[in-house]
ZADO-368526 format. One record per residue: residue in one letter; x, y, z of N, C-alpha, C in turn; residue number from 1. Coordinates in steps of 0.001 Angstrom, whole numbers. Each point is the difference from the previous one (the first is absolute). Layout:
# ZADO-368526
  rest      n.X      n.Y      n.Z     ca.X     ca.Y     ca.Z      c.X      c.Y      c.Z   nr
     A        X        Y        Z        X        Y        Z        X        Y        Z  NUM
...
//
This chain:
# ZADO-368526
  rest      n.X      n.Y      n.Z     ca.X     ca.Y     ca.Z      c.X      c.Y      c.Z   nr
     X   -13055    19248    19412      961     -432    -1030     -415      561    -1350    1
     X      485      678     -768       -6      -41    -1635      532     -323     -731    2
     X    -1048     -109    -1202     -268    -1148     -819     1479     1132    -1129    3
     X      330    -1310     -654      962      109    -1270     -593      901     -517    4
     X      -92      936     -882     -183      558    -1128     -372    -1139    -1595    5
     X    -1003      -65     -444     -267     -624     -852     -189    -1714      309    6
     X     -249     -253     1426     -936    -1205      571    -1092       37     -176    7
     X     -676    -1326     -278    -1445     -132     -275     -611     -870      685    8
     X    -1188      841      706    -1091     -479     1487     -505    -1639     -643    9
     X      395     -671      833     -620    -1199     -124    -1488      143     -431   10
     X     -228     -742    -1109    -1278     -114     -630     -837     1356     -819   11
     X      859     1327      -63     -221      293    -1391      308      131    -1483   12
     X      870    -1718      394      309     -366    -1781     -480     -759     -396   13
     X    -1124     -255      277     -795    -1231     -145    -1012       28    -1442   14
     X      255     1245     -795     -902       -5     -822     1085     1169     -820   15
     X     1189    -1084     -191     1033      611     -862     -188     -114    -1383   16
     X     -969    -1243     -324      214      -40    -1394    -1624      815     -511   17
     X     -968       69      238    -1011      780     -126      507     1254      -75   18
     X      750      935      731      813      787     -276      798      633     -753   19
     X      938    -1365     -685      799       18     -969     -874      222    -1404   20
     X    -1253     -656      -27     -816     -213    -1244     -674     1422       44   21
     X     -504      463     1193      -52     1788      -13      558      830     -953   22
     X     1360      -30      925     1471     1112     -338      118      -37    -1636   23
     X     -480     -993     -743      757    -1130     -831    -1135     1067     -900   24
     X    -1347        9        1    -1123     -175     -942      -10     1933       44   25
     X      188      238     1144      440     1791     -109      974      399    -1172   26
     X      937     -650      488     1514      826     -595      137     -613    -1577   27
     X     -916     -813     -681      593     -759     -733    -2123      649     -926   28
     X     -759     -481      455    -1371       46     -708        0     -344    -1203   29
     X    -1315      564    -1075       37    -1053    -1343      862      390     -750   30
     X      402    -1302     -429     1238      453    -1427     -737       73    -1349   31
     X     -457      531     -834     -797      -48    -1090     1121     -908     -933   32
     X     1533      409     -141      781     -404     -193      162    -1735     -191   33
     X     -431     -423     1066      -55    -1754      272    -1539      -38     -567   34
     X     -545      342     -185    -1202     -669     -695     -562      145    -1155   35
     X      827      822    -1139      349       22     -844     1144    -1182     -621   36
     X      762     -258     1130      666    -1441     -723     -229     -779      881   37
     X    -1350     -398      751     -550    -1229      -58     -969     -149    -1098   38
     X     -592      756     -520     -879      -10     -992      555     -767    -1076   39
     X     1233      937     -258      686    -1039    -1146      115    -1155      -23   40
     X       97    -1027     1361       91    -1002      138     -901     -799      554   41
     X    -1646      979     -415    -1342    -1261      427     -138    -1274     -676   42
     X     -204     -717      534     -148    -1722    -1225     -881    -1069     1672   43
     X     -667     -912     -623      309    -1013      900     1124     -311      379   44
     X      536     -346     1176      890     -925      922     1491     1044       15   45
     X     -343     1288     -250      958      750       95       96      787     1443   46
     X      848     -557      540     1159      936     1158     1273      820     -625   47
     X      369      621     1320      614      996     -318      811      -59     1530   48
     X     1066      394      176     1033      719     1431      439      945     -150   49
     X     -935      132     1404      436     1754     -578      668      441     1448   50
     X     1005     1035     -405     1023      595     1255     -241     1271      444   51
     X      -38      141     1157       26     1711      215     1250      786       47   52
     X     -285     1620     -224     1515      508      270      784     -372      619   53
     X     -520      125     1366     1287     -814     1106      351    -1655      119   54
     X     -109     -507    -1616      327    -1460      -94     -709    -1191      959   55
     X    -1286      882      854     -298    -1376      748     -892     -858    -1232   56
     X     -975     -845      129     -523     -671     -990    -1049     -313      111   57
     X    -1105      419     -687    -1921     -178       54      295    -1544     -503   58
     X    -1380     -543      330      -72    -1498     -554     -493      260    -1142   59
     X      219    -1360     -681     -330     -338    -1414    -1581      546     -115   60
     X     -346     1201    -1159    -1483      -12      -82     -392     -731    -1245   61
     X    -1196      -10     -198     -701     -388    -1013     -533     1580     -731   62
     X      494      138    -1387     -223     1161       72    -1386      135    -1230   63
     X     -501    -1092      163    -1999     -159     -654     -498      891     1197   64
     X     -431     1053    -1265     -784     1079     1007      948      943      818   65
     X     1175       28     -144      889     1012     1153     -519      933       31   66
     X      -10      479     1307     -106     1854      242     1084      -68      828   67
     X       84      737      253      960     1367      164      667      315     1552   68
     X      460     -436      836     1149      791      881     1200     -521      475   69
     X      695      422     -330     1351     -575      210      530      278     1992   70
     X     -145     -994      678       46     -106     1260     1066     -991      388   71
     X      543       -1     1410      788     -932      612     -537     -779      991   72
     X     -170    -1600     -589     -585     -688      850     1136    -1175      818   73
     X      106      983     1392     1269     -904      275     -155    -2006       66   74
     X      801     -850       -4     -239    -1450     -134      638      186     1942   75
     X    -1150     -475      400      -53     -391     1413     1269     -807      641   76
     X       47    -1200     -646      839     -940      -18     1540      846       89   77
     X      320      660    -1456     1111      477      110      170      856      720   78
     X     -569     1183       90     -159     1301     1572      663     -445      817   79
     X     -639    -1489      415      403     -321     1746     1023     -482     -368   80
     X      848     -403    -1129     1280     -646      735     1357      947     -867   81
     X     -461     1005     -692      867     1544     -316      412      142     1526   82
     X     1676      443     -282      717      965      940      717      840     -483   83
     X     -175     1609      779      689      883      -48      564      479      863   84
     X     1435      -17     -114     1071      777      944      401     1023     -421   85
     X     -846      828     -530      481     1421       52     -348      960     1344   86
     X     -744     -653      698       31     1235     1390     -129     -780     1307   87
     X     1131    -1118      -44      223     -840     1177      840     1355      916   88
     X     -548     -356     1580      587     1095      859      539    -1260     1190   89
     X     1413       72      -31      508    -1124     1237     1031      760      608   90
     X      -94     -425     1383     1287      973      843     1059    -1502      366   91
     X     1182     1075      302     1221    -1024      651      183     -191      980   92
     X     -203     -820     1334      187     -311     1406     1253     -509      158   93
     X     1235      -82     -567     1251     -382     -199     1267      793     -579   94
     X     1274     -108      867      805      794      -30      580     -527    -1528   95
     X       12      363    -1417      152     -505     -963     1652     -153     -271   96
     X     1292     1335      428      937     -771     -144      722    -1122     1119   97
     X     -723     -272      590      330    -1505      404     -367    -1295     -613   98
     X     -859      277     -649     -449     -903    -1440     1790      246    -1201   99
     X     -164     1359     -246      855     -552     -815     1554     -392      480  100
     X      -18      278     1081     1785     -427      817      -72    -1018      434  101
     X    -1094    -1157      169      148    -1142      304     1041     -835     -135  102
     X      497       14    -1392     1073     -980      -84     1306      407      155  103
     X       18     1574      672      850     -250      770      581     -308     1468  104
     X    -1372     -210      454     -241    -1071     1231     1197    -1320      208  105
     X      514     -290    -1192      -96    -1434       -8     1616      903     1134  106
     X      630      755     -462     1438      498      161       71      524     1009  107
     X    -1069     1596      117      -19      845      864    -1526       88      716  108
     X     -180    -1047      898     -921       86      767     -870     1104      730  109
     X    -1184       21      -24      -39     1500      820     -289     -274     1322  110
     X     -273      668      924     -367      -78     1266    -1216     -658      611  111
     X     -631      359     -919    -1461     -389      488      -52    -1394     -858  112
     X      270     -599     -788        2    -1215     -676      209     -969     1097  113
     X     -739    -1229      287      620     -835      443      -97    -1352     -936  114
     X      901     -910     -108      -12     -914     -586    -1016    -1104      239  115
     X      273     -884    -1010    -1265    -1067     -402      485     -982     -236  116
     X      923     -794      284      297    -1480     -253     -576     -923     -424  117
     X      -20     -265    -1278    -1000    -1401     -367       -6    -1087     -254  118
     X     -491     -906      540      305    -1672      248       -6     -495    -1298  119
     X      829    -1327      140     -155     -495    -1342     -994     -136     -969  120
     X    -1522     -393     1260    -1442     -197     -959     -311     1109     -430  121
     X      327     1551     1010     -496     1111    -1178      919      443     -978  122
     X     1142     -391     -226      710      484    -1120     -660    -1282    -1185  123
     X     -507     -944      304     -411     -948    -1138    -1301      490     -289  124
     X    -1000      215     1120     -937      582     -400     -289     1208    -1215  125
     X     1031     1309      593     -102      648    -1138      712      110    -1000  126
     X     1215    -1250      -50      555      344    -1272    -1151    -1239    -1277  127
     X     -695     -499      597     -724     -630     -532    -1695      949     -359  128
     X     -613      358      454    -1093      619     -321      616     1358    -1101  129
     X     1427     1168      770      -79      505    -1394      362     -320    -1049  130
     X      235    -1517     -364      541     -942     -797    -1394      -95     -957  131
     X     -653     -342     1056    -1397     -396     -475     -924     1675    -1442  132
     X      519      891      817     -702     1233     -599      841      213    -1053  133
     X     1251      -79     -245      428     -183    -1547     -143     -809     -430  134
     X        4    -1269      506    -1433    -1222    -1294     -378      411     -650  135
     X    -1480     1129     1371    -1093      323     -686      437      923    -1002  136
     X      595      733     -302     -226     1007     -991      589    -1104    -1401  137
     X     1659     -522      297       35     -827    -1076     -906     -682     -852  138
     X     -777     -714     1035    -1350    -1169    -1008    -1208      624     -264  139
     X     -353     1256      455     -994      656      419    -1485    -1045      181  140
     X      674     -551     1350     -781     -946      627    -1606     1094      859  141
     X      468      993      273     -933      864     1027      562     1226     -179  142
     X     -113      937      839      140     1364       12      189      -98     1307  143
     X     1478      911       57      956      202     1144     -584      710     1164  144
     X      321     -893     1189     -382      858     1008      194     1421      352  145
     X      811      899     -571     -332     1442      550     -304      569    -1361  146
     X     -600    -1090    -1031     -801     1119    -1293     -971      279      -40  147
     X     -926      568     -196    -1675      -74      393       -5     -564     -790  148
     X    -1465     -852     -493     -501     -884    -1381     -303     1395     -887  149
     X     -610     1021      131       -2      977     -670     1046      825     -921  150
     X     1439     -401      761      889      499     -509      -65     -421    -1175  151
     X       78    -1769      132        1     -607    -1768     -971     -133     -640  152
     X    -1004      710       89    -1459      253     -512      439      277    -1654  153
     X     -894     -265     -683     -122     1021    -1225     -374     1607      311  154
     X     1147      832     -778      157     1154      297    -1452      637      187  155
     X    -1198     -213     -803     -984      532      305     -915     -728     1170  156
     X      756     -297      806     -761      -40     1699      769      873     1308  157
     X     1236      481     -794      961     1026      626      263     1419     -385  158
     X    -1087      534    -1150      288     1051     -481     1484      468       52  159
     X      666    -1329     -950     1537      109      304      710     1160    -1025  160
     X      451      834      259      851      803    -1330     1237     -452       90  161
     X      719    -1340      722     1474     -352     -127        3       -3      636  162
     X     -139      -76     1538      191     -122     1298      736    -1309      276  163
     X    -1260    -1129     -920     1002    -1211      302     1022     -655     -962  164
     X      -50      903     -761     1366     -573     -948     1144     -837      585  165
     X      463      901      870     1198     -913     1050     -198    -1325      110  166
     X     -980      175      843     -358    -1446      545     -649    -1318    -1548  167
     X    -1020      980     -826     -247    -1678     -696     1593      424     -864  168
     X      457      736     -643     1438     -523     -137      554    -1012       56  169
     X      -28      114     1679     1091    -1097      479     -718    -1720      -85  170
     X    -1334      354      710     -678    -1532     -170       72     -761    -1221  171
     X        9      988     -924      319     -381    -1497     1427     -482       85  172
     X      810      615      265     1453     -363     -243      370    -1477      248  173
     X       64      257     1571       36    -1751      517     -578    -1011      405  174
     X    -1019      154     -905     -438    -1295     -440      608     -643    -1088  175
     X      694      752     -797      742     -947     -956     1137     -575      675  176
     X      214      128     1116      699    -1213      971     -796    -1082      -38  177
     X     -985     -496      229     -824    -1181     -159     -389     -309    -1585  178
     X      695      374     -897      -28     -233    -1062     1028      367     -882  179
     X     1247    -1047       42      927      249     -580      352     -177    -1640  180
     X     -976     -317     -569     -374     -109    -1329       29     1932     -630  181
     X     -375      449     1356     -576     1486     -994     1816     1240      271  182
     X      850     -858      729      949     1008       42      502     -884     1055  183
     X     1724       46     -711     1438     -680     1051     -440      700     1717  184
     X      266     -554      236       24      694     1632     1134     1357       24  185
     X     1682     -222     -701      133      775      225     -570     1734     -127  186
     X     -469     -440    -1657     -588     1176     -374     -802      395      912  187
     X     -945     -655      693    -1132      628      668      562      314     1761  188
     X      922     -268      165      674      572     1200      521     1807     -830  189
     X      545     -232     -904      667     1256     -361    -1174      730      212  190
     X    -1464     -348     -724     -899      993     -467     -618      446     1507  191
     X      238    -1156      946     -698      707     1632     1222      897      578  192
     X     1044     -175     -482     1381      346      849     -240     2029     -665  193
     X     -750     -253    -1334       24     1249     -541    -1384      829      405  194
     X    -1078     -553      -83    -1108      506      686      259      391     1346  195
     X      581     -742     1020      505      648     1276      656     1445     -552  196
     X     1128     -397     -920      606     1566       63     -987     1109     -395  197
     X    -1032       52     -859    -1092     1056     -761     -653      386     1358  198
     X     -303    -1045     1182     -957      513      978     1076      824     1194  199
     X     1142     -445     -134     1307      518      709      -46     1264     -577  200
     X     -298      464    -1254      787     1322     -143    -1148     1035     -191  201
     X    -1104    -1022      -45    -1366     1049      -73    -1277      298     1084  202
     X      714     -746     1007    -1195       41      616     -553     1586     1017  203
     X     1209      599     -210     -555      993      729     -486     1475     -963  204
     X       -7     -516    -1274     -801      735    -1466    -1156     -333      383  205
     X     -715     -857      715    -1055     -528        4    -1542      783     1018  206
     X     -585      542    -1044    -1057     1276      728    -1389     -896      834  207
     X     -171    -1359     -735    -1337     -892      415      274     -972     1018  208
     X     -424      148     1513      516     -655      868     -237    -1317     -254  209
     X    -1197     -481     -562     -239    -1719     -355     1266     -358     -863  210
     X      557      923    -1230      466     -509     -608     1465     -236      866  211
     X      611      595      848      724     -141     1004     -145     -530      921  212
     X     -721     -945       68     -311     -898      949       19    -1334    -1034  213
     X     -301     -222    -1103      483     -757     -760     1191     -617     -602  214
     X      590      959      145     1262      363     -403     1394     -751     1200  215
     X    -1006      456     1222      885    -1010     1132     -173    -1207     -104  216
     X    -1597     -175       35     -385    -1236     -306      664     -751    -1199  217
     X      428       83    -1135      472     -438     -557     1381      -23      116  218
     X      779      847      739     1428     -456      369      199     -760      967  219
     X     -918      180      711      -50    -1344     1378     -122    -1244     -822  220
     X     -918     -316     -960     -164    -1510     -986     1400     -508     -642  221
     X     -133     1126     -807     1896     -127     -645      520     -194      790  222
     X      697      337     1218      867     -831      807     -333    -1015     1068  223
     X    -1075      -14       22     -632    -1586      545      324    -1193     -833  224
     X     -447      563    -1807      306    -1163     -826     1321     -282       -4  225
     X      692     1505     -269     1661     -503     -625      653     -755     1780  226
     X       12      280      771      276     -987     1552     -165    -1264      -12  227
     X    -1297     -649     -400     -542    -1142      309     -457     -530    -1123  228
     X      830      326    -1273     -504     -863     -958      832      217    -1399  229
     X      904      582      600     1271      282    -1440     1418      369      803  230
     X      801    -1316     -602     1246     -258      467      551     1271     -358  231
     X      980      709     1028      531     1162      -13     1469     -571       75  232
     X      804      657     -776     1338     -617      126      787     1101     1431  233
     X     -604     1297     -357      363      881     1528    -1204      548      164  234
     X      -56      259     1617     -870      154      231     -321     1463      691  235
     X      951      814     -897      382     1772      759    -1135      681     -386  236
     X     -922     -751     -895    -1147     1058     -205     -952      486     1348  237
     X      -35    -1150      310     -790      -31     1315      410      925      663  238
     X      671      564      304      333     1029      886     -359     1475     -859  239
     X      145     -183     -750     -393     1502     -888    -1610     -211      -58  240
     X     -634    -1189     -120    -1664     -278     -222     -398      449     1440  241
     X      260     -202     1141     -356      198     1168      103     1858      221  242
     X      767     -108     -138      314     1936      134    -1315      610     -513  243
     X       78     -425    -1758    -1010      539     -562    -1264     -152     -155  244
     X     -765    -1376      952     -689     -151      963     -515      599      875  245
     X      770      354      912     -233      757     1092     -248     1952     -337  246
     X     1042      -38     -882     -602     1513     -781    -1478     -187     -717  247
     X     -267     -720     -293    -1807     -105     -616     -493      -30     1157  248
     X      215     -987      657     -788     -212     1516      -89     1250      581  249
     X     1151     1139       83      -59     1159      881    -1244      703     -791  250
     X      212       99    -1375     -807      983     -851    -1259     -455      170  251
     X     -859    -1067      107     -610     -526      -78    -1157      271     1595  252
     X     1260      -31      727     -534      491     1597     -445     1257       23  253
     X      550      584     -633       84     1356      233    -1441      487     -796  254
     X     -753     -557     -963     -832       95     -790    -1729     -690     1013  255
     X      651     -562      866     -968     -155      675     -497    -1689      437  256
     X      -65     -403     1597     -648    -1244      -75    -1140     -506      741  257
     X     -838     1032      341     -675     -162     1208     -926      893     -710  258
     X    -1588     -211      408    -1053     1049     -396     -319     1055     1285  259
     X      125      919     -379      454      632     1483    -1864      727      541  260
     X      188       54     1345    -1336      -96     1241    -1398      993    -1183  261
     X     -199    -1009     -151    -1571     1260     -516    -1234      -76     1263  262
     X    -1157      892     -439     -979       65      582     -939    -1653     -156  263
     X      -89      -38     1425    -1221    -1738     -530    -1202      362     -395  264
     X     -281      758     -277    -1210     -495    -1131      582      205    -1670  265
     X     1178       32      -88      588      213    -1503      458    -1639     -302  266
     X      -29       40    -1237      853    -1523     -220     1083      327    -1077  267
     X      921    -1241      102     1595      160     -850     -322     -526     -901  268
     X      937      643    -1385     -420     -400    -1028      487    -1343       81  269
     X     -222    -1200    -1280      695     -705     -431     1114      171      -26  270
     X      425      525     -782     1388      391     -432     1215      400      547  271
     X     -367      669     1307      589      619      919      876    -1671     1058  272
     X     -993     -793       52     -190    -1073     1243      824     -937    -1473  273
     X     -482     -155     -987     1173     -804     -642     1627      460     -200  274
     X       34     1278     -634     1108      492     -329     1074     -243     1765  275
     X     -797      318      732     1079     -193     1212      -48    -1138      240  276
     X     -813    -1121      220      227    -1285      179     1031     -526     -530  277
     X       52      621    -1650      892     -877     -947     1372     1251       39  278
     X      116      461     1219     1662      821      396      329     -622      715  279
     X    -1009     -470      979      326     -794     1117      840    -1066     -486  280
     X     -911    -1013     -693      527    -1015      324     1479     -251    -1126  281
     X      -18      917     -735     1001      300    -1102     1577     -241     1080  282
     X     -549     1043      803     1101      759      965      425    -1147      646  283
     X     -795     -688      651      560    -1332     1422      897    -1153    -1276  284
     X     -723     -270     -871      408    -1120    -1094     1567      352      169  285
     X      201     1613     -711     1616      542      399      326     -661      960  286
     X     -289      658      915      477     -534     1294      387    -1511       42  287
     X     -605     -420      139      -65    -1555      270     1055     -424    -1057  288
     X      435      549     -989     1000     -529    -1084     1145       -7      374  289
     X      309     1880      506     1011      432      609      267    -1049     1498  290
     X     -871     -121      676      653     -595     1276      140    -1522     -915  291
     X     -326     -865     -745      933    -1462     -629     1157      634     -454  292
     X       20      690     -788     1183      701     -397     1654      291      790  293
     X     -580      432     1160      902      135     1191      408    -1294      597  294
     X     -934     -972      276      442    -1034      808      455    -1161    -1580  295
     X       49      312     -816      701     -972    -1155     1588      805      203  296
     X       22     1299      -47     1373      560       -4      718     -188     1704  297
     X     -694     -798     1036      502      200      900     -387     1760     1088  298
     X     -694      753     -485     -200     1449      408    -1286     -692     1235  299
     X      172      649     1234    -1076      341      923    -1567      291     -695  300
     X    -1216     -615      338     -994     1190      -23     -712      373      908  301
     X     -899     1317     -184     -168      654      733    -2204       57      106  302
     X     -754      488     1168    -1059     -287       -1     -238     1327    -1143  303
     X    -1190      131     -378     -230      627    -1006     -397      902      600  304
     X      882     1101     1155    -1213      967      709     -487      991    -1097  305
     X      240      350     -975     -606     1053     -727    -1349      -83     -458  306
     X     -236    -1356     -193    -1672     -710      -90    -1113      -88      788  307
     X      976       -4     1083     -794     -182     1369    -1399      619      302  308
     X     -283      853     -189    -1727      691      -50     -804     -163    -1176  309
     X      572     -389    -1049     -798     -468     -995    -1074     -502     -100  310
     X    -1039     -396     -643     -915    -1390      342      706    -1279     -990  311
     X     -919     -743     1096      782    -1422     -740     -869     -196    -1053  312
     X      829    -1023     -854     -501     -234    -1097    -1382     -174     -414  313
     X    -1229      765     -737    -1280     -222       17     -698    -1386     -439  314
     X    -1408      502     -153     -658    -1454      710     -345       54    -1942  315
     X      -12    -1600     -117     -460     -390    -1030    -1057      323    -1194  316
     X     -975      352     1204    -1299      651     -735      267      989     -296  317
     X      743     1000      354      207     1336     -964      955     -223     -926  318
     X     1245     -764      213     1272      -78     -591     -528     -557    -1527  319
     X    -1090    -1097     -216     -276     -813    -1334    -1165      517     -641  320
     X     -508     1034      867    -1785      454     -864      680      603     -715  321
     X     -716      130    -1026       98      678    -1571     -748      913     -541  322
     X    -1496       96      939     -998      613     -361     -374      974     1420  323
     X     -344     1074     -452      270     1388      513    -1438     -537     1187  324
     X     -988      -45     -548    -1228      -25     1055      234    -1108      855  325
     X      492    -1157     -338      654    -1015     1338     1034      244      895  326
     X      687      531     -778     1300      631      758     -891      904     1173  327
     X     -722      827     -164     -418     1012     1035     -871     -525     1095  328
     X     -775    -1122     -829     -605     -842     1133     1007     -755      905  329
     X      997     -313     -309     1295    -1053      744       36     1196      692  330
     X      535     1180     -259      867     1191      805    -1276      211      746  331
     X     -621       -9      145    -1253      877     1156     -131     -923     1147  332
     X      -63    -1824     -707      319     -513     1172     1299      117      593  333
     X     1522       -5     -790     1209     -307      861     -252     1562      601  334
     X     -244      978     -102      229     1295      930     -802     -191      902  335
     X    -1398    -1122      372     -620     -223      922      937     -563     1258  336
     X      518    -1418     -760      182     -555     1333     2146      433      320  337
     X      588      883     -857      742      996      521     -391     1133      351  338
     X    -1064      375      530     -605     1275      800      987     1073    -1329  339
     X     -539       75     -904     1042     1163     -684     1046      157       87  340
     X      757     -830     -247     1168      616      128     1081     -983      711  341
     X     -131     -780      537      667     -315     1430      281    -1557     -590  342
     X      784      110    -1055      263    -1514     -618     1629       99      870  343
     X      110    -1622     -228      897     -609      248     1581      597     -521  344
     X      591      334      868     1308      448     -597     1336     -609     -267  345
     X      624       74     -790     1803     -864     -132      216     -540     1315  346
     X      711      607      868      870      389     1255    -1286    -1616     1075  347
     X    -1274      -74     -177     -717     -875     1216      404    -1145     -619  348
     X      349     -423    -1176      285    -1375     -609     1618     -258      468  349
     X      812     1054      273     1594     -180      978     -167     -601     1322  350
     X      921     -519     -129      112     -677     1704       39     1441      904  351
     X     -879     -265     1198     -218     1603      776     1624      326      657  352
     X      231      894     -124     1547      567      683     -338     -382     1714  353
     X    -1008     -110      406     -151     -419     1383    -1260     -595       -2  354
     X     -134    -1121     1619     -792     -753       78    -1416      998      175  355
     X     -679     -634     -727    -1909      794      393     -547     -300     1165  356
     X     -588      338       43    -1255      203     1334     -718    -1287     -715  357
     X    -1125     -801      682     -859     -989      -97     -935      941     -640  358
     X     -536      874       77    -1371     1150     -832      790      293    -1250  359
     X     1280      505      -14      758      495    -1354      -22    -1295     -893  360
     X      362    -1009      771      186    -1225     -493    -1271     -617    -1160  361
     X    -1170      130     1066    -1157     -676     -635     -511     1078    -1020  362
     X      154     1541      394     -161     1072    -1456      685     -219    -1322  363
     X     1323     -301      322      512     -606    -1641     -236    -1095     -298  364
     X     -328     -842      453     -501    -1303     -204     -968      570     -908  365
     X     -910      389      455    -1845      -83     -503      647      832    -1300  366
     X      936     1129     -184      556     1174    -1135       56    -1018    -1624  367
     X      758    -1224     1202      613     -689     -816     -815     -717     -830  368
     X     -745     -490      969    -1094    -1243     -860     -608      514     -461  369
     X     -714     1620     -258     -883      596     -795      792     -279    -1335  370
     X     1318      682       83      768      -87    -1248      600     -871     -701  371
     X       70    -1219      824       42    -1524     -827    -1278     -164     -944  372
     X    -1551      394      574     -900     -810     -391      -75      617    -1249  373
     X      718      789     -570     -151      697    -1876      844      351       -7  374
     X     1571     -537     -461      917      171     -235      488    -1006    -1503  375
     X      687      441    -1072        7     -888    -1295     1843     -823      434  376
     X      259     -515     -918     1385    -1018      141      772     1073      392  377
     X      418     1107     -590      615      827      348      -67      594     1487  378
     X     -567      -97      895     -355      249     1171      336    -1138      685  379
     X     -553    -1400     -378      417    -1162      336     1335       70      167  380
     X     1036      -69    -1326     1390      420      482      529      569     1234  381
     X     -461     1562     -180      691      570      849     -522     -510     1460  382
     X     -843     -479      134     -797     -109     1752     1108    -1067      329  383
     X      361    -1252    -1085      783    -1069      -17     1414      649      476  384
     X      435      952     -256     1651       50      170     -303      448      738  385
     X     -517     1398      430      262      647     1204     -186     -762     1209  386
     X    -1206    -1017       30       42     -855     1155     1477     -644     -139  387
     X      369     -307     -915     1331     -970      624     1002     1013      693  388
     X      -10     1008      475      903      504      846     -597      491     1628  389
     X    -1247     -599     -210     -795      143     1229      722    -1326     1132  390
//
């Protein structure tokens, strides 16, 4: 098997920041410059902050007695929980315009679709939990299940250049639904009704895949909120919000959701294993909207075969770490006890199209219970509905 191009062998990054203070003390050496105006400023109890070219930041010195080299001493702390998505590499295992023709499923069925009928408890079920996830953004009680916590980081733990504009945007926006002191409701329907249109007419200007992935993410919120929490006198938007849904969703697929087969002794970045996690679960949330959607209008739905090889929703411990060196310790064990690779997929959580064998039987069983035992609410959910059609 070969390795990606620009993968890195398990365990020689282990002495990244010794490194960095290297590269750092080469390219940069003494500034005569800086110690000439620390001089100016010798006294007792005098500090100084001082910045390097590339804006990272030396700690406070004492500059009684300064000498001389202007170096980059990275802050440990912050290192590990910085992300950069500038050279995330994800492939697509999914036919993407069937993502975006979905809703016209509801009309023109395709062949291979078969329908999904859902009982009264799962139409309460999920019109209630995604009830629940525009709460969350309204009160900003937590951070939404398909956002990473990173997303709403302060920009300097995301080496963000605007990526997430979209998204804190919107978190910003409606929350002044839970606070009607700061703006009439109508106004603040207009101002989401208009932010939808800016991400409607721009999103495919858009060169930074995070920031396009935000960008869905935040139109999926906007019409979670305006649905389930602002009286609509008609309700024709919805049908234009879904379309343009499913066009992010296609673009979005197409950009990548899966970290595709490397060599095992290489490991995946961070970034790579979040950015697709948080397509994933971006993508099903759709889904799951669109099929309430259908059975409120009376429309059929259909099983989600386009998902079907996916993995199911990830396990907790990677989904909430924040910090780069835990994260890799979580991932070394979950690629242990998924033999690399061999996680749990969409399609084993469906009722089987035919009865199993007693061995097939007890293999998804055990699939299963691996993937219960670290799974977050969001996983909880979905294990919850899909069993109800078992």
């Amino acid at each position: 098997m070969e390795t990606v191009p620009g993968d890195i062998p398990m365990g020689e990054d282990a002495d990244d920041n010794a490194q960095d203070v290297a590269d750092h003390q080469k390219n940069l050496g003494s500034d005569t410059a800086l110690v000439s105006l620390l001089e100016g400023f010798k006294g007792p109890n005098t500090s100084v902050q001082v910045l390097t070219t590339d804006g990272s930041s030396l700690p406070v010195m004492d500059v009684e007695d300064a000498k001389a080299s202007l170096i980059f001493i990275p802050d440990p702390v912050e290192k590990e929980k910085v992300m950069d998505f500038t050279n995330i590499r994800l492939v697509c295992p999914i036919p993407v315009e069937q993502i975006q023709n979905r809703w016209l499923n509801r009309m023109i069925p395709m062949p291979y679709h078969v329908r999904q009928p859902h009982p009264p408890t799962m139409n309460f079920l999920l019109y209630q939990m995604l009830k629940s996830y525009a709460g969350t953004a309204i009160r900003g009680r937590g951070i939404l299940p398909f956002v990473h916590p990173l997303q709403t980081a302060h920009p300097s733990q995301t080496a963000d250049d605007g990526w997430c504009e979209p998204l804190s945007t919107c978190l910003s926006i409606v929350r002044v639904l839970d606070n009607p002191v700061l703006g009439p409701e109508q106004s603040t329907t207009d101002l989401i009704r208009e932010k939808m249109s800016i991400i409607q007419n721009e999103y495919l200007s858009y060169r930074d895949e995070m920031k396009f992935l935000a960008a869905f993410q935040a139109y999926l919120t906007y019409t979670l909120t305006l649905y389930f929490y602002v009286k609509q006198e008609h309700e024709d938007y919805l049908a234009n919000a879904m379309v343009v849904l499913q066009a992010l969703a296609r673009h979005v697929t197409m950009q990548g959701l899966v970290i595709p087969t490397r060599a095992p002794n290489c490991r995946h970045i961070w970034e790579e294993w979040v950015a697709g996690e948080a397509r994933r679960r971006t993508i099903l949330v759709m889904y799951l909207f669109d099929a309430l959607l259908a059975m409120q209008d009376g429309h059929p739905t259909y099983v989600m075969v386009e998902l079907q090889n996916l993995p199911a929703p990830g396990p907790k411990s990677l989904w909430q770490e924040t910090v780069r060196s835990d994260w890799k310790i979580a991932y070394t064990a979950y690629e242990r006890y998924w033999d690399n690779g061999s996680y749990l997929r969409m399609v084993e959580l469906w009722p089987p199209p035919s009865p199993l064998t007693i061995d097939e039987s007890a293999t998804l069983r055990n699939r299963i219970d691996l993937w219960l035992e670290d799974i977050d609410e969001f996983g909880t959910f979905y294990y919850a509905y899909m069993a109800g059609f078992s």
